[in-house]
N, C-alpha and C positions, 0 to 999 in steps of 0.2 A: 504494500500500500504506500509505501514513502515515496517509490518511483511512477505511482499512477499520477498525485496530484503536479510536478515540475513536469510533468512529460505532456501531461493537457494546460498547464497554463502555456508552454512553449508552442504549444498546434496551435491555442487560441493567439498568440500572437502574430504567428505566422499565415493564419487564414485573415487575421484584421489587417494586418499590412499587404497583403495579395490583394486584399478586398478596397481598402483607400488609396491600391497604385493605378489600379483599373482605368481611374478617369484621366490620369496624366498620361498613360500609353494608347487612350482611342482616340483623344483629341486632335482636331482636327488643325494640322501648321500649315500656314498659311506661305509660302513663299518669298524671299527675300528679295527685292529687289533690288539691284545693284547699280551706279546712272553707268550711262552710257560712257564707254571713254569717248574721251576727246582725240578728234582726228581736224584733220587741216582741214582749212575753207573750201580749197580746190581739191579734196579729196572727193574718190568716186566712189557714189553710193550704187549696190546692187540690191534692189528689193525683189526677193523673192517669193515666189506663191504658189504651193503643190495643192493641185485639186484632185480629186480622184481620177483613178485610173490613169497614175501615174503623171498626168501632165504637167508643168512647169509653165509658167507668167516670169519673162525677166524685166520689171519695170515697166509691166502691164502687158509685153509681148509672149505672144506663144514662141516657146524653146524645147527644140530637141531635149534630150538628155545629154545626149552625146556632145551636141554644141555647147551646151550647158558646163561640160565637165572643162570642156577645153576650154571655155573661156573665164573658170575657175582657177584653170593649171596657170592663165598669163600670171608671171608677175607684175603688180600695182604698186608703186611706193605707196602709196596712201591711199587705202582702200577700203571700204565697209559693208559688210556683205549682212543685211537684213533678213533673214526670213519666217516666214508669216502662213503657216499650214492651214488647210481651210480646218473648219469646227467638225467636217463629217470625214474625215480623214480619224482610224483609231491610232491610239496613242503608242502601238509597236510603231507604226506606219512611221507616224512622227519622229520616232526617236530614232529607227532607220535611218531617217534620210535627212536626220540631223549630223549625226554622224557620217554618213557620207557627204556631205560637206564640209564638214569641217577636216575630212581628210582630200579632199584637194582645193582647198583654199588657203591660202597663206594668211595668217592675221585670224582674229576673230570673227567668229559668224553667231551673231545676235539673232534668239528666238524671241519673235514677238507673237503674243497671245491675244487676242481680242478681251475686254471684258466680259464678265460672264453675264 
């Protein structure tokens, strides 16, 4: 009997602290947002825009892929590559071809997300 009562105060601590961490690990984080760097006046912006079924918008025009990539490989001294996935694109899709741009782009490639 001596080891029944420290062995349930010890469960009851361990089920009360499982039970008030609950709400710090479902809650909902919210996204950081970081400003924009700074790039030169006469730098070139690329806005980019995937809609389904693969297609590409570069600064509102329809782009190959393939044009696409290669005109990713040029090098820019000062260059900024925007892009901006539609809302029915799923969020593998997105991060695909996030990454694929950021491996043939030099410099950073900024996701921008619509408000919700």
């Amino acid at each position: 009997m001596s080891q029944a009562l420290p062995s349930l105060v010890a469960l009851t601590l361990v089920v009360a602290g499982a039970v008030a961490a609950v709400p710090a690990v479902v809650v909902e984080r919210v996204p950081r947002q970081r400003p924009l760097p700074s790039v030169p006046a006469d730098a070139e912006t690329l806005r980019l825009v995937q809609a389904p079924g693969d297609r590409w918008y570069l600064n509102g025009s329809p782009i190959a892929r393939a044009a696409l990539a290669e005109r990713l490989a040029r090098r820019s001294p000062a260059r900024q590559v925007r892009f901006l996935p539609s809302a029915a694109l799923p969020m593998a899709t997105v991060a695909s071809s996030l990454q694929w741009l950021r491996q043939r782009t030099v410099g950073p490639v900024s996701l921008e997300l619509p408000p919700p």
